[in-house]
The first five atom37 places (N, CA, C, CB, O) and aatype in JSON, in Angstrom:
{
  "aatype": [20, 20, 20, 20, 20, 20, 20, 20, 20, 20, 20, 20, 20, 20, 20, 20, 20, 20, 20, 20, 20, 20, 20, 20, 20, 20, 20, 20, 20, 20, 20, 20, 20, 20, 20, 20, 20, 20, 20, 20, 20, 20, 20, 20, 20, 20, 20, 20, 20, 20, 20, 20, 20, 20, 20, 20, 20, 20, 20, 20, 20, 20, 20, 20, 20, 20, 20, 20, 20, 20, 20, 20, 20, 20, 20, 20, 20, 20, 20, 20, 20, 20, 20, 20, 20, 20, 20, 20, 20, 20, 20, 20, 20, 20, 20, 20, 20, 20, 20, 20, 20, 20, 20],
  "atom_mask": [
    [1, 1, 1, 1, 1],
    [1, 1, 1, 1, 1],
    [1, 1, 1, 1, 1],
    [1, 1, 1, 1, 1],
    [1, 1, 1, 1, 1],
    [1, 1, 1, 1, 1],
    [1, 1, 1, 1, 1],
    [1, 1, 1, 1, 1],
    [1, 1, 1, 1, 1],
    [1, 1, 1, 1, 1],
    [1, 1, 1, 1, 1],
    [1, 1, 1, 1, 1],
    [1, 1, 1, 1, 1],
    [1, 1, 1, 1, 1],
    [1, 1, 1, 1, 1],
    [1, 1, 1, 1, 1],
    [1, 1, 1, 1, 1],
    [1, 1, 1, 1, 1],
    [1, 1, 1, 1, 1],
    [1, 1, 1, 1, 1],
    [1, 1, 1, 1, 1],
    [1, 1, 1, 1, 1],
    [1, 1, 1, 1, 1],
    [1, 1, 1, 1, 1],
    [1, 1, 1, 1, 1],
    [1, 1, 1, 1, 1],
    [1, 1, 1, 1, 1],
    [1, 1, 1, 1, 1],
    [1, 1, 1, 1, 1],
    [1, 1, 1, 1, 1],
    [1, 1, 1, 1, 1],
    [1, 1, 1, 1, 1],
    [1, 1, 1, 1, 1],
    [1, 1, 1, 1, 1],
    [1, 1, 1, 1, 1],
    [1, 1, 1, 1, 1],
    [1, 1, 1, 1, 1],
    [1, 1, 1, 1, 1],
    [1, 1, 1, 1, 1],
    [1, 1, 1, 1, 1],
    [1, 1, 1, 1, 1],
    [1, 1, 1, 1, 1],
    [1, 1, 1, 1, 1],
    [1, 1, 1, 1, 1],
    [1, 1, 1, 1, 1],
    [1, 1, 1, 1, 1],
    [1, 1, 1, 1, 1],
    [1, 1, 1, 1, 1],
    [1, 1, 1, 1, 1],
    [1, 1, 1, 1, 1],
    [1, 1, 1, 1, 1],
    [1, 1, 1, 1, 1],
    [1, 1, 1, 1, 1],
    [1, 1, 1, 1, 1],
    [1, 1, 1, 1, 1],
    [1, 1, 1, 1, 1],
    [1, 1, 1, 1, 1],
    [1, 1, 1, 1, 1],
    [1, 1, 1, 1, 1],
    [1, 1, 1, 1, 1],
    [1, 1, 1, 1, 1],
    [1, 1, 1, 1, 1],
    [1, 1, 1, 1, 1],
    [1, 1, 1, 1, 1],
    [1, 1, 1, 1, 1],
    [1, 1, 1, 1, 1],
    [1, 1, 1, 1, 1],
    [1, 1, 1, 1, 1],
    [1, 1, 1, 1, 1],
    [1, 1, 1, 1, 1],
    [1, 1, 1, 1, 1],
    [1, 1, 1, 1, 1],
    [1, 1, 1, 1, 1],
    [1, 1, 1, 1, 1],
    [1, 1, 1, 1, 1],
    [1, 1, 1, 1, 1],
    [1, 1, 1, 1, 1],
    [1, 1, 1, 1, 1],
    [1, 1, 1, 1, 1],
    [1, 1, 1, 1, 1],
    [1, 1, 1, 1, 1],
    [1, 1, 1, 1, 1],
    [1, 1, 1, 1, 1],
    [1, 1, 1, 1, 1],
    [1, 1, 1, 1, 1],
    [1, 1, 1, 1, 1],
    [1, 1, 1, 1, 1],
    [1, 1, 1, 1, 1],
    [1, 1, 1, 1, 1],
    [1, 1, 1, 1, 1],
    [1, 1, 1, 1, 1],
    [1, 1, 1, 1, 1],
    [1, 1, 1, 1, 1],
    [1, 1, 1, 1, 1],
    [1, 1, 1, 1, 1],
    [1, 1, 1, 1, 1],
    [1, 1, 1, 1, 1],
    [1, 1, 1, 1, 1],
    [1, 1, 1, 1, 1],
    [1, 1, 1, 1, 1],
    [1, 1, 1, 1, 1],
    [1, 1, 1, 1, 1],
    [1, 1, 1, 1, 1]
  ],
  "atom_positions": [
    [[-14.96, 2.12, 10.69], [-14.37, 2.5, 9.41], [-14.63, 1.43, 8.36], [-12.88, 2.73, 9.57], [-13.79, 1.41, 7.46]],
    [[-15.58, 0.59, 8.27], [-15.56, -0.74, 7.48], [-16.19, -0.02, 6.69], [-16.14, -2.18, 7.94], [-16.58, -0.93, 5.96]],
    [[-16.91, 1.51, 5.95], [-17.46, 1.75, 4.81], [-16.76, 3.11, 4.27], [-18.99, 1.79, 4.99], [-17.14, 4.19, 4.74]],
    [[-15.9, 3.07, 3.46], [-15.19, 4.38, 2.95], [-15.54, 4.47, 1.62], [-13.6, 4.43, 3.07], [-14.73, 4.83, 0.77]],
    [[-16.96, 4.09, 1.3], [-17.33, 4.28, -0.04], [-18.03, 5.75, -0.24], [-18.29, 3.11, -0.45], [-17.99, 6.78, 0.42]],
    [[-18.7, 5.36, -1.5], [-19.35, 6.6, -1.33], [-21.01, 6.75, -1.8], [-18.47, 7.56, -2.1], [-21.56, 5.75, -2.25]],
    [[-21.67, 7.91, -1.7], [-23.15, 7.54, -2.19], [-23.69, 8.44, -3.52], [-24.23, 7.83, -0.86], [-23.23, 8.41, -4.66]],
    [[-24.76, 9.22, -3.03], [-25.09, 9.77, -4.31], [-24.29, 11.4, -4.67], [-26.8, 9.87, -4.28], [-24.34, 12.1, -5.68]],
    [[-23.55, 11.59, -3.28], [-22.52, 12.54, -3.88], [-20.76, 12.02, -3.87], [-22.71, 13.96, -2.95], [-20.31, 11.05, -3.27]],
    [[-20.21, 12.71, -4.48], [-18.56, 12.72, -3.92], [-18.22, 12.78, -2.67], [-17.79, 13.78, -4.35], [-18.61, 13.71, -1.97]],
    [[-17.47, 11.85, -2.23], [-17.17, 12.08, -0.29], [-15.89, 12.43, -0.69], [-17.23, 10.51, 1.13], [-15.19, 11.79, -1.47]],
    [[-15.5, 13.87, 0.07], [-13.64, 14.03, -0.15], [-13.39, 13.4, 0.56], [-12.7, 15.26, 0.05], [-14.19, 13.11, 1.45]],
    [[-11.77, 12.72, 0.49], [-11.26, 11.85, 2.2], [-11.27, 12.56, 2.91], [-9.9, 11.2, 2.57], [-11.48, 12.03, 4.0]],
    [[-11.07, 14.37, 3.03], [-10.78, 15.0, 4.03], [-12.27, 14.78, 5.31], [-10.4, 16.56, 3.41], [-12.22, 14.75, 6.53]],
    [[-13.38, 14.69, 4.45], [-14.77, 14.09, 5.09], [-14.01, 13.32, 6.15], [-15.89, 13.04, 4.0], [-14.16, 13.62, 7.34]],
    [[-13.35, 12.52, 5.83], [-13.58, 10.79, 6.45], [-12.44, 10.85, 7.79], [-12.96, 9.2, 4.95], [-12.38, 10.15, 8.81]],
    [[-11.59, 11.95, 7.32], [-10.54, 12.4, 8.47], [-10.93, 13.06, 9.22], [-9.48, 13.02, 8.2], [-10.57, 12.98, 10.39]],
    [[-11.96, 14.08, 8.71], [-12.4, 15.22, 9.86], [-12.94, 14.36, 11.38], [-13.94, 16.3, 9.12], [-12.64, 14.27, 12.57]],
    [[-14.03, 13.77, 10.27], [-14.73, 13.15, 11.22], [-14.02, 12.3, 12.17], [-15.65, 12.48, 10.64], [-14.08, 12.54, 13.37]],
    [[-13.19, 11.1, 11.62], [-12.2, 10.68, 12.58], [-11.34, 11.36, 13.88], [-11.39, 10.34, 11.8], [-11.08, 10.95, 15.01]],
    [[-11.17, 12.12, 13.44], [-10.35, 13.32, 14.6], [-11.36, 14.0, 15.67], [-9.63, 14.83, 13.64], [-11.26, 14.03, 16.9]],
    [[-12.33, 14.53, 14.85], [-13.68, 14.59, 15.83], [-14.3, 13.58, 16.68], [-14.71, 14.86, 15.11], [-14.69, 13.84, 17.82]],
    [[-14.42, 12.25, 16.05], [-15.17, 11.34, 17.1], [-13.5, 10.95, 17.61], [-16.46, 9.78, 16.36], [-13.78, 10.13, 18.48]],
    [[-12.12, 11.02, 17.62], [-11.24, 11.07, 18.59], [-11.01, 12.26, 19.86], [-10.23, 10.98, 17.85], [-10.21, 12.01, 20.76]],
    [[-11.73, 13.47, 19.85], [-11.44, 14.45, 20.6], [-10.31, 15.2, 20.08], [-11.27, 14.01, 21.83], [-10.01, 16.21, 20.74]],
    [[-9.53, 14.91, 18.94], [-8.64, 15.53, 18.47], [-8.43, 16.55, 17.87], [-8.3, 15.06, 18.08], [-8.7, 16.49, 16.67]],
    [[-7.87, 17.91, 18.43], [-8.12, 19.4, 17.67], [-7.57, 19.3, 16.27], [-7.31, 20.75, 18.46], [-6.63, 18.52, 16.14]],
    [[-7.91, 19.84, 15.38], [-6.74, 20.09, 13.96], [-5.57, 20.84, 14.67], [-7.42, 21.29, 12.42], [-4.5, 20.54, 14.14]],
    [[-5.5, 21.27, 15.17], [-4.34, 22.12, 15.17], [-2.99, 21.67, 15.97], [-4.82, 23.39, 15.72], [-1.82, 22.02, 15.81]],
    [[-3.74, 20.53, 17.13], [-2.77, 19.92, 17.78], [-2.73, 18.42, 16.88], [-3.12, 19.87, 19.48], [-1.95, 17.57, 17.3]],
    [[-3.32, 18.18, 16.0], [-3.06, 16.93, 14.96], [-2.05, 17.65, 14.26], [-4.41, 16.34, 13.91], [-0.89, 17.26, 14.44]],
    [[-2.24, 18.63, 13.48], [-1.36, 19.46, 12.45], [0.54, 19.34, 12.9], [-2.04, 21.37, 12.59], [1.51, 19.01, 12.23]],
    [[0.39, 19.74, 14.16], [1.66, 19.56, 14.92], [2.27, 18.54, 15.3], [1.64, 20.01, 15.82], [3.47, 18.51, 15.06]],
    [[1.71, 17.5, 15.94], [1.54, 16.29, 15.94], [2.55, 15.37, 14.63], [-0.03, 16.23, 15.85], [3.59, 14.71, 14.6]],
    [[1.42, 15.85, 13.61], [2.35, 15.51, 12.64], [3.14, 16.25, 11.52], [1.8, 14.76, 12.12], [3.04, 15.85, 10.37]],
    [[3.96, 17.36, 11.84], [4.48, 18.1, 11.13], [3.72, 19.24, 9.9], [5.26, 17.22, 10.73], [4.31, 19.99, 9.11]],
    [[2.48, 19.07, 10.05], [1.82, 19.92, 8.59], [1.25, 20.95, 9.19], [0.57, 19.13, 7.56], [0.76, 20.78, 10.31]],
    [[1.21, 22.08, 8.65], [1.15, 23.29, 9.16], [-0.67, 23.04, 9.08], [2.08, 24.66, 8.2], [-1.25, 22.15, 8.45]],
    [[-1.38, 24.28, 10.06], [-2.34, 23.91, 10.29], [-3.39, 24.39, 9.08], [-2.51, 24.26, 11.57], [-4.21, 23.52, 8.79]],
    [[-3.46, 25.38, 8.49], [-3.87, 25.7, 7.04], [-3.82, 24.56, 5.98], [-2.96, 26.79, 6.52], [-4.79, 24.13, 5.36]],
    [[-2.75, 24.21, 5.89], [-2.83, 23.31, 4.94], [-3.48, 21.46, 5.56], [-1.18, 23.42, 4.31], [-3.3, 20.4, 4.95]],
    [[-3.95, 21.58, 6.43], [-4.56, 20.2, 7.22], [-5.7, 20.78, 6.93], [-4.25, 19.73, 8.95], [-6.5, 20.2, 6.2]],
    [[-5.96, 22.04, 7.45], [-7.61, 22.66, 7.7], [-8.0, 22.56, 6.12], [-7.79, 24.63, 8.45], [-8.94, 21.79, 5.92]],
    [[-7.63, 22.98, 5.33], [-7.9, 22.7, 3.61], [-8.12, 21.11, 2.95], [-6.45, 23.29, 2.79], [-9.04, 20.67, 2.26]],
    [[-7.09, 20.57, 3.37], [-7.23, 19.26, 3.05], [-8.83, 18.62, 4.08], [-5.53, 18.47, 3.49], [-9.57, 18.11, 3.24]],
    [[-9.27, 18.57, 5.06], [-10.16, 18.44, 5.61], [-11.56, 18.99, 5.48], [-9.74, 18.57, 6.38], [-12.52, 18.27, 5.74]],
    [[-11.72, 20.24, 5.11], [-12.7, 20.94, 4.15], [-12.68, 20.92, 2.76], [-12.69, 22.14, 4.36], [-13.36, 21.64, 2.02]],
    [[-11.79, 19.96, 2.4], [-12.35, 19.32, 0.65], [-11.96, 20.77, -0.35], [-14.74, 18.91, 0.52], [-12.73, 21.01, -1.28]],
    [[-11.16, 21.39, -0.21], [-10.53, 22.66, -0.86], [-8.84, 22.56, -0.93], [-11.0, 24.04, 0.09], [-8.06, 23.51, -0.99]],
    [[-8.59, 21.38, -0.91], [-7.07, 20.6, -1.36], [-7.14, 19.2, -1.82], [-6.01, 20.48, -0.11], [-7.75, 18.55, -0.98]],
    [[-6.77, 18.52, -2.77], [-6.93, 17.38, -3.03], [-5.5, 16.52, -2.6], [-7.38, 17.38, -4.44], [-4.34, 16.81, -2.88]],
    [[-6.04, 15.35, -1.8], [-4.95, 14.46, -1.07], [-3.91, 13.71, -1.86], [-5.64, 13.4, -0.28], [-4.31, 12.94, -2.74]],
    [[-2.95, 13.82, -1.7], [-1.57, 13.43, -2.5], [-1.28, 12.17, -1.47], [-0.12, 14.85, -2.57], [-1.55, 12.23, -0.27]],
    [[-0.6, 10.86, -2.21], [-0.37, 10.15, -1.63], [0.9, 10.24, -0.4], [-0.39, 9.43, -2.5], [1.25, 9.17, 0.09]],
    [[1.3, 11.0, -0.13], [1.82, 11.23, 0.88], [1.27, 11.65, 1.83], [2.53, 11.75, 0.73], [1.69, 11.28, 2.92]],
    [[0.01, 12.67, 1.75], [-1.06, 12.9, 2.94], [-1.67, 11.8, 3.17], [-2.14, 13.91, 2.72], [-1.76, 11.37, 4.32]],
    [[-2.2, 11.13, 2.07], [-3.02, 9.43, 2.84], [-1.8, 8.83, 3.82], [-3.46, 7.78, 1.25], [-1.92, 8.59, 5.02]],
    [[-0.48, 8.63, 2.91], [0.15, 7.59, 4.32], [0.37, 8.13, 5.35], [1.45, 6.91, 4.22], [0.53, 7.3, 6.24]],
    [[0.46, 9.18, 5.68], [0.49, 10.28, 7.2], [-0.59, 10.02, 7.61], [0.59, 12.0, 7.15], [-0.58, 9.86, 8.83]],
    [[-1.36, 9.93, 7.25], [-3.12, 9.81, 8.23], [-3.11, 8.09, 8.25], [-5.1, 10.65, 7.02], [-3.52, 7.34, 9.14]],
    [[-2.65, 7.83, 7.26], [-2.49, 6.22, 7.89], [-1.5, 5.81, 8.85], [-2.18, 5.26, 6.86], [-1.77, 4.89, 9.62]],
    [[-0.39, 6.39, 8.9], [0.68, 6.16, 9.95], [-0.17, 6.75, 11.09], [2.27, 6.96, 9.67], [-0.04, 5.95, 12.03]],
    [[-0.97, 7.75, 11.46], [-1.05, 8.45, 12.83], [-2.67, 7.91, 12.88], [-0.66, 10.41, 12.9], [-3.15, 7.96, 14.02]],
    [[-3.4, 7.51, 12.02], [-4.66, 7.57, 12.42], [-5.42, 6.49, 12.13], [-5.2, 8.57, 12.0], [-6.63, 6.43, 12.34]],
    [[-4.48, 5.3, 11.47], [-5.14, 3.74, 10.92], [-5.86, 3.67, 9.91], [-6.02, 3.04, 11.79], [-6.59, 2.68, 9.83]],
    [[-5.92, 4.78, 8.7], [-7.27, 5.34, 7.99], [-6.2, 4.49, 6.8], [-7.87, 7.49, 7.91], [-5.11, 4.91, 6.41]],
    [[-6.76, 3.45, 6.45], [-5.92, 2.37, 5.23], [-5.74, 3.86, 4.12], [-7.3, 0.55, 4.3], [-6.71, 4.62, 4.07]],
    [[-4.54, 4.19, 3.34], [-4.48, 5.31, 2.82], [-4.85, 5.19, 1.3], [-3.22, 5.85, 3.13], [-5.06, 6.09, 0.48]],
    [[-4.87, 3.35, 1.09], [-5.48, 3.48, -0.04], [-6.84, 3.46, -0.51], [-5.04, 2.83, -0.54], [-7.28, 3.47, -1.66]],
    [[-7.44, 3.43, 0.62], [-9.32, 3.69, 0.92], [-8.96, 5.54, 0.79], [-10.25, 2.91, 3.25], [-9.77, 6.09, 0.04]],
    [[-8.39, 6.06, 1.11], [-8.68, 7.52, 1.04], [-7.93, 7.93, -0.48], [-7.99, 8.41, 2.52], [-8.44, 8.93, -0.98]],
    [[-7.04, 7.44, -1.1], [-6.67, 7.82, -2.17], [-7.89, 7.28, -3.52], [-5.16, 7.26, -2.2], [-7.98, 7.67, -4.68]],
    [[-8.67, 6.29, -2.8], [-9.61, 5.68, -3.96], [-10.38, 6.76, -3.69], [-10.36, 4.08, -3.9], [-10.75, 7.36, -4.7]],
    [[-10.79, 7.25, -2.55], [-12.1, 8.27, -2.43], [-11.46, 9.54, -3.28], [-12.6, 8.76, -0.55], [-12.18, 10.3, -3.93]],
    [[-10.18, 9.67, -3.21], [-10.24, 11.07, -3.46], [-10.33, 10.8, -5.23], [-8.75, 12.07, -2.73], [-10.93, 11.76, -5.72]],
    [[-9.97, 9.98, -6.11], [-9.87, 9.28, -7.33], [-11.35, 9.98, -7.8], [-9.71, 7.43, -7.21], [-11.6, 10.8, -8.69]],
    [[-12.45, 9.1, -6.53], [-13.74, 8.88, -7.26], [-14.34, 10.74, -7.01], [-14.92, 7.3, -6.31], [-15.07, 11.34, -7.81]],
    [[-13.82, 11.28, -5.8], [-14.55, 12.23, -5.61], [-13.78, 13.55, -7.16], [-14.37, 12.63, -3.68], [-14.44, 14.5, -7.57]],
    [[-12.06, 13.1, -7.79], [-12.47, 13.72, -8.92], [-12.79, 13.91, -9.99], [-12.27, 14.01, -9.06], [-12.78, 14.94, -10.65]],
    [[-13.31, 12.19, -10.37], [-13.79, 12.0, -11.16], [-15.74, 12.46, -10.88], [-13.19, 10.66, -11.42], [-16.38, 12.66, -11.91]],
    [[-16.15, 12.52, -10.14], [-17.44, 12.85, -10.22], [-17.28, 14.49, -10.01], [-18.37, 12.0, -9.12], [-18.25, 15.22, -10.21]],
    [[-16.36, 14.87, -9.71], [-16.3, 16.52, -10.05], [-16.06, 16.95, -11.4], [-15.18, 17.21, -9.31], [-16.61, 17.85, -12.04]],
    [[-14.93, 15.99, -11.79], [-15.39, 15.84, -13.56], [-16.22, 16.26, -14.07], [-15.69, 14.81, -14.11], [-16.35, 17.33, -14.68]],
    [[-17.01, 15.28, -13.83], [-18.28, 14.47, -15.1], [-19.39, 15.44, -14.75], [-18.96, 12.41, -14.76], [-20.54, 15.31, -15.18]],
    [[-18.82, 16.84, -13.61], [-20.63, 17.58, -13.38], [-19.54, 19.17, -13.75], [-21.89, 17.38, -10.91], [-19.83, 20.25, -13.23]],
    [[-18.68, 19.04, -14.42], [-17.92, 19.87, -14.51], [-18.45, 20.18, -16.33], [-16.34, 19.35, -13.98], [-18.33, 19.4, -17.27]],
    [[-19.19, 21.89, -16.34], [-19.83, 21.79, -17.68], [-18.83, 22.28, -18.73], [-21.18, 22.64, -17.74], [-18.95, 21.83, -19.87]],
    [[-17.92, 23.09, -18.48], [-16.53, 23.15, -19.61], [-15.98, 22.29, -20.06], [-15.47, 23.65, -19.3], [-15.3, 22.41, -21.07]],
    [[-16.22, 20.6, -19.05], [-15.42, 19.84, -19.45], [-16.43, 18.63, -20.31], [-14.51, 19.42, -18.21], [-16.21, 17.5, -20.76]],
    [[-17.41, 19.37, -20.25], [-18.34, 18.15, -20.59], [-18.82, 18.84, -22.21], [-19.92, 17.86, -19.19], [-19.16, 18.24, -23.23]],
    [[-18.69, 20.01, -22.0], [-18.77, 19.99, -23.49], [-17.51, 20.22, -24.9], [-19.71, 21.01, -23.57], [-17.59, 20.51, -26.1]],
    [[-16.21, 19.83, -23.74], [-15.12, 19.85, -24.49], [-15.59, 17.76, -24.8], [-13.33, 20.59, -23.42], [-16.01, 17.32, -25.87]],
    [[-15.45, 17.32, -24.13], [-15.64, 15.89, -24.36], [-16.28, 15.89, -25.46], [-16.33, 15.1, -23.36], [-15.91, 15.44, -26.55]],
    [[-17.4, 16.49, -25.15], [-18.87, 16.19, -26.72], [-17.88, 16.51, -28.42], [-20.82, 18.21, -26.59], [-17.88, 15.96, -29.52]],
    [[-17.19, 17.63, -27.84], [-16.58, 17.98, -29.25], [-15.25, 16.96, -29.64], [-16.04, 19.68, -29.2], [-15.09, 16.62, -30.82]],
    [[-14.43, 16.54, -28.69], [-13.74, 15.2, -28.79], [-14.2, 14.27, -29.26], [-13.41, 14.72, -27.86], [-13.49, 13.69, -30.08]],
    [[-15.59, 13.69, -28.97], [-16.35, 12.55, -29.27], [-16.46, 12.64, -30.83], [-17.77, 12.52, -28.47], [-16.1, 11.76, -31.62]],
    [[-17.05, 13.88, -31.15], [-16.85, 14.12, -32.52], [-16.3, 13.99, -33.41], [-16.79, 14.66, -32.72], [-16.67, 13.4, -34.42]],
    [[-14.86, 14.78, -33.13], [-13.26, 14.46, -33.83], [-13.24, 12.75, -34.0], [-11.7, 15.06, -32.54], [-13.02, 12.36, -35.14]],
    [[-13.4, 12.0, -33.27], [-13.26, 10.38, -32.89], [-14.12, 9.73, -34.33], [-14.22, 9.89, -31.05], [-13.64, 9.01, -35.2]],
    [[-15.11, 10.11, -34.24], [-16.14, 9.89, -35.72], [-15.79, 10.47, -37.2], [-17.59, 10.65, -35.46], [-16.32, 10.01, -38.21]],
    [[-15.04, 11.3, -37.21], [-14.44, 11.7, -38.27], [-13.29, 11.1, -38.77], [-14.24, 12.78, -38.12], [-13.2, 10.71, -39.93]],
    [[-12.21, 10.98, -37.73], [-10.96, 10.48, -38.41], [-11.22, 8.79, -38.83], [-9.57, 10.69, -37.27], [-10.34, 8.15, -39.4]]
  ]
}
């Protein structure tokens, strides 16, 4: 676990958990129970179709050693680079930038 960065795409943390649980032999469903979260909402958070609230990082850090503020930075960066490739939001910015030059 010494690299929880990221490269030329967004890594969700749920990436970094899956995999953890996998190279442990650990099912989602008996993790889910394990630690109280229903199994839908683990299976979402782990396929990158829920974004991690700091209360899901310290649960995976209490049960699984995953430092929770390495997974709350990933999830930071993974939405800020969903941002910045996000085109509604990129051309609301351009017109902000604008307003900024005027006043």
């Amino acid at each position: 676990m010494a690299h929880l960065g990221y490269g030329f795409y967004a890594t969700h943390p749920g990436e970094v958990v899956k995999d953890e649980l996998e190279a442990r032999g650990i099912s989602q469903r008996k993790f889910a129970s394990e630690i109280g979260m229903s199994y839908s909402v683990l299976n979402e958070l782990l396929n990158g179709r829920r974004n991690f609230s700091a209360a899901n990082a310290l649960m995976f850090e209490a049960a699984l050693d995953i430092p929770a503020e390495s997974l709350m930075h990933l999830q930071m960066k993974y939405n800020m680079q969903t941002a910045k490739n996000d085109q509604k939001l990129i051309d609301k910015l351009k017109q902000i930038s604008h307003v900024a030059a005027i006043l």
